[in-house]
C-alpha positions as CSV (number, residue, x, y, z in Angstrom):
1,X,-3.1,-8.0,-14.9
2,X,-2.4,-8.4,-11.4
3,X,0.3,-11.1,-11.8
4,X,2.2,-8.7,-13.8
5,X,3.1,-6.1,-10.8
6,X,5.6,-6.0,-8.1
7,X,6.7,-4.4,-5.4
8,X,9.2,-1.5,-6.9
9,X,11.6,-1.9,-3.9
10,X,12.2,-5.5,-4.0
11,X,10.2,-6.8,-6.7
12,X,8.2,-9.3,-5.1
13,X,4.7,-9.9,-6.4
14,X,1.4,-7.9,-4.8
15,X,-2.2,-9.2,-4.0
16,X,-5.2,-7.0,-3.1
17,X,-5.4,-5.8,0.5
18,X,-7.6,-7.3,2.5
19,X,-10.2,-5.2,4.0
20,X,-8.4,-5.4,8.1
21,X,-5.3,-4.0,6.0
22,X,-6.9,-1.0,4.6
23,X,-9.0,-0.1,7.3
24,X,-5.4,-0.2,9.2
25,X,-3.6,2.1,6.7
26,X,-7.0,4.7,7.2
27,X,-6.3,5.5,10.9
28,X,-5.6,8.7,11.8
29,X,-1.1,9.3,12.0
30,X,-0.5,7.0,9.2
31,X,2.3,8.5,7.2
32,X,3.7,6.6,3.9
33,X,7.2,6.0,3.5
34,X,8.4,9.7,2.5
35,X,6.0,10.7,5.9
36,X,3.5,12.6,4.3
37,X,0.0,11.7,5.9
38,X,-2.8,10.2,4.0
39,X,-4.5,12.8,2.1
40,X,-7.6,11.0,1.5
41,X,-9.3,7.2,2.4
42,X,-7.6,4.4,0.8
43,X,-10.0,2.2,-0.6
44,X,-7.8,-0.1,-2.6
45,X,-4.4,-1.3,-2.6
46,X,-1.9,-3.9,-3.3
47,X,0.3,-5.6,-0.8
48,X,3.8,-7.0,-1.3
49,X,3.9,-10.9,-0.3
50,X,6.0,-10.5,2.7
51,X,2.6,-8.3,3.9
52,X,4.7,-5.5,5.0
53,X,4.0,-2.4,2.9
54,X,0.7,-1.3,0.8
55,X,0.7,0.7,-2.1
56,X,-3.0,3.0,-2.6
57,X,-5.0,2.8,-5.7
58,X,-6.1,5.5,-6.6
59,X,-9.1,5.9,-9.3
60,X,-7.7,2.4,-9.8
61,X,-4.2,2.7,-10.6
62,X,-1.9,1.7,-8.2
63,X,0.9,4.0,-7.1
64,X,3.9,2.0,-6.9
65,X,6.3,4.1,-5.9
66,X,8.3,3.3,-3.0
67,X,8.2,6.7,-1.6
68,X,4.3,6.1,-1.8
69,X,4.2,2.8,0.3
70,X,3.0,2.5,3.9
71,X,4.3,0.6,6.2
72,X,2.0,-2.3,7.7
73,X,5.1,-3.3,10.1
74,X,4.0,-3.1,13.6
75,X,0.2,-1.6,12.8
């Protein structure tokens, strides 16, 4: 099922983030892209290709929503 989702912003395909990735979208001051803070752990999430934003899982379904990426840029 995986091959069939993309990035909502700019289509290109996600993986499964690494373990480095989440525990880097976990730290405390992460905001997602419409900078509300993380409201509870992320344990799953897809990555765009270019690596540089994560959508959350939650209760395994992704939330691809741009407004609900965080950035990786610069973490």
């Amino acid at each position: 099922m995986l091959v069939l989702l993309c990035c909502p912003e700019t289509l290109q395909p996600v993986r499964l983030a690494t373990p480095d990735e989440l525990q880097r979208v976990n730290e405390p001051g992460v905001v997602n892209r419409a900078g509300q803070g993380i409201a509870e752990p992320v344990h799953e999430g897809l990555v765009r290709k270019d690596g540089e934003v994560l959508y959350p899982c939650r209760y395994g379904i992704p939330a691809l929503l741009v407004a609900e990426g965080i950035s990786l840029a610069g973490k």
